[in-house]
C-alpha positions as CSV (number, residue, x, y, z in Angstrom):
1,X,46.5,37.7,-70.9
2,X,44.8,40.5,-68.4
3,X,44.7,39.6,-65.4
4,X,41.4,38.1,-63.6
5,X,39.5,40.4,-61.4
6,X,37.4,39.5,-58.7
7,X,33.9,40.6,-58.8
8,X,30.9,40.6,-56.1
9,X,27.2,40.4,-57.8
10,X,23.9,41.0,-55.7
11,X,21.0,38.7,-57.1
12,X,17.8,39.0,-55.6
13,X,14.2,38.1,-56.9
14,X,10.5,38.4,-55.5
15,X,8.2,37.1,-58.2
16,X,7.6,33.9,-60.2
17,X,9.3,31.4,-57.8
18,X,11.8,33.8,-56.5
19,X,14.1,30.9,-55.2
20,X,14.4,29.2,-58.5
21,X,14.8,32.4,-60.2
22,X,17.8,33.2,-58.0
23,X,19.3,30.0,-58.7
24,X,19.2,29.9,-62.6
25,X,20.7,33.3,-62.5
26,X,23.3,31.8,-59.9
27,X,23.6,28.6,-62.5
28,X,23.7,30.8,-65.5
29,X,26.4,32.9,-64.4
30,X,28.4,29.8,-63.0
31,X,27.9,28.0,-66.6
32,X,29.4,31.8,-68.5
33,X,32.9,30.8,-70.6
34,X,34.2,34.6,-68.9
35,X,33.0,33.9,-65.0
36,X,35.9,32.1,-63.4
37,X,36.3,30.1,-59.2
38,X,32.2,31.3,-59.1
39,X,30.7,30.7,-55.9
40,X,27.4,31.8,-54.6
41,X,26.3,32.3,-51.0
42,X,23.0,31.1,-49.3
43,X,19.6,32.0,-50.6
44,X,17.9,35.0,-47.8
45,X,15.0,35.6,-47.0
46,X,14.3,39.7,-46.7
47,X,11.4,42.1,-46.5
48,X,11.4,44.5,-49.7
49,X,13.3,48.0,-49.6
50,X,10.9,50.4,-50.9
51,X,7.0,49.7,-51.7
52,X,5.5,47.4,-49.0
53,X,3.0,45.6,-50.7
54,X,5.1,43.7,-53.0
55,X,6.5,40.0,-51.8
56,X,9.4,39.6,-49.8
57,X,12.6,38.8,-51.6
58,X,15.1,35.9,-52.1
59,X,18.8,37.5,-52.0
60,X,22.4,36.0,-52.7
61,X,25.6,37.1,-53.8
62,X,27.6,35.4,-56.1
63,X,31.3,36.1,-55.9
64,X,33.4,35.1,-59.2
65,X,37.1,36.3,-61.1
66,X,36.8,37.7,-64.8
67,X,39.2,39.5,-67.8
68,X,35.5,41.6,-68.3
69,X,35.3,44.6,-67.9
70,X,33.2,46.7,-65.4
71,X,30.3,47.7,-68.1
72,X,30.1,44.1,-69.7
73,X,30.0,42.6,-66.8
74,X,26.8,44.9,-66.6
75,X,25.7,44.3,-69.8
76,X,25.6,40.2,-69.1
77,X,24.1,41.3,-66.0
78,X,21.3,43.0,-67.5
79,X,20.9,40.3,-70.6
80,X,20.8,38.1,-68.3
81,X,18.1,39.7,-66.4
82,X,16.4,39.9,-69.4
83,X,16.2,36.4,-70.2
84,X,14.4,35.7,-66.9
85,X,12.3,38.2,-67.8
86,X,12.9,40.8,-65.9
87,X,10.2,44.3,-66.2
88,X,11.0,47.5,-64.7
89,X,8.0,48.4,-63.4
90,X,8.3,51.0,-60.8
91,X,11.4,52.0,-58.9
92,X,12.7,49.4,-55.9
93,X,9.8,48.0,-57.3
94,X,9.1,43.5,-57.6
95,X,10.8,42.2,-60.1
96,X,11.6,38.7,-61.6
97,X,15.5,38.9,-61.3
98,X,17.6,41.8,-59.7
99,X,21.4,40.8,-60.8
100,X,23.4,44.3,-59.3
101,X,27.4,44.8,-59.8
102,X,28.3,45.1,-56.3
103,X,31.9,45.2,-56.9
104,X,34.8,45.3,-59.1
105,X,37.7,44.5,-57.3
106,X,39.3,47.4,-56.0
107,X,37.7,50.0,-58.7
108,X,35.0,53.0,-57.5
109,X,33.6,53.4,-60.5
110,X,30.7,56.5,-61.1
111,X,29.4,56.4,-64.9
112,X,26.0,57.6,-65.9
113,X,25.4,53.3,-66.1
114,X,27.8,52.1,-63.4
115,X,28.0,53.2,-59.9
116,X,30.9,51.0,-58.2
117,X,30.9,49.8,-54.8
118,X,27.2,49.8,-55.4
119,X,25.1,52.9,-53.9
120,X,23.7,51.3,-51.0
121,X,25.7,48.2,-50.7
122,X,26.8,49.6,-47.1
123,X,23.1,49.8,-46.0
124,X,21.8,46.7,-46.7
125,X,21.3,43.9,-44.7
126,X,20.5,41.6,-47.5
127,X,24.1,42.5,-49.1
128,X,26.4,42.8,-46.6
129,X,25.3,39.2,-44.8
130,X,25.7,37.0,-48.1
131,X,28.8,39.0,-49.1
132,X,30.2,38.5,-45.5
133,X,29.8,35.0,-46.0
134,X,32.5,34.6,-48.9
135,X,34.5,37.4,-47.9
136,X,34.6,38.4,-44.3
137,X,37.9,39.9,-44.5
138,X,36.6,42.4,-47.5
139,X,37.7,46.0,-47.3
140,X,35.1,47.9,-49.2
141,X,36.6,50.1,-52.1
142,X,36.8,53.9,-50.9
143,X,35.2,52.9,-47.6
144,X,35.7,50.8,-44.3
145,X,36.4,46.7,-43.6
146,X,33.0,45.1,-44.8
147,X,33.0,44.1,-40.6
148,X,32.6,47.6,-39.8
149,X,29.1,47.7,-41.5
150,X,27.8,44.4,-39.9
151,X,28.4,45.7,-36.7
152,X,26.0,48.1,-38.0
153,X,23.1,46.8,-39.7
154,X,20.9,44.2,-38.6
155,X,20.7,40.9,-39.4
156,X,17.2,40.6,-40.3
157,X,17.4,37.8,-43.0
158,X,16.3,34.4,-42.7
159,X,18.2,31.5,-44.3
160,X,16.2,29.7,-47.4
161,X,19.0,27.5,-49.3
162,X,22.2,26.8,-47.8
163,X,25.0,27.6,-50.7
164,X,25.5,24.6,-53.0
């Protein structure tokens, strides 16, 4: 058997009860026969990246060890999204469900589908706080100790839902 590889997922939501959206998508993936040790950080509270006059956002990251690899771990990501019904409407744009591949284990990973660490997963606040909060000792694939980026983004985020 391969072995398991531990992966970081960013979920976030801002429309149709955001905070029960993020937590079927947090309940889905803990329920998936190929997600393994899944555990999910506190629900956030952020302002929205992008267009301002959309609704603030719920944000989590779920942490979890799988034999998938990178791009069906996105493609479960993305039917998943689906099935809560997520739209692309415009880009950074509201959405139902936002479930991003943050990580995948040690990999850097640049495919026309896949970028891996995430793009901006250095820049964002409502990232690098959840993440921090299963992994504090992380070392960011390619990049610097995930404590080097706290010291350099705000905390701006607002509890909602304590991890359960």
């Amino acid at each position: 058997m391969t072995q398991l590889t531990t992966i970081y997922i960013g979920v976030g939501s801002n429309l149709c009860e955001p905070i029960q959206q993020a937590q079927r998508a947090i309940d889905t993936l803990r329920q998936h026969t190929q997600l393994f040790d899944v555990k999910a950080s506190a629900l956030y509270h952020s302002k929205p990246v992008g267009p301002q006059d959309q609704p603030d956002y719920i944000n989590a990251v779920v942490e979890a060890k799988t034999h998938l690899a990178a791009h069906h771990v996105l493609d479960l990501l993305q039917h998943i999204e689906h099935k809560q019904g997520r739209v692309r409407q415009r880009h950074w744009g509201e959405r139902t469900l936002d479930l991003d591949l943050l990580l995948y284990g040690v990999a850097e990973i640049h495919t026309p589908r896949l970028t891996v660490p995430h793009a901006y997963l250095t820049e964002r606040s409502f990232v690098l706080y959840p993440l921090a909060e299963l992994a504090p000792d992380l070392l960011i694939p390619g990049a610097e100790p995930l404590k080097r980026y706290l010291e350099r983004v705000k905390n701006d985020l607002d509890t909602v839902k304590n991890a359960n």
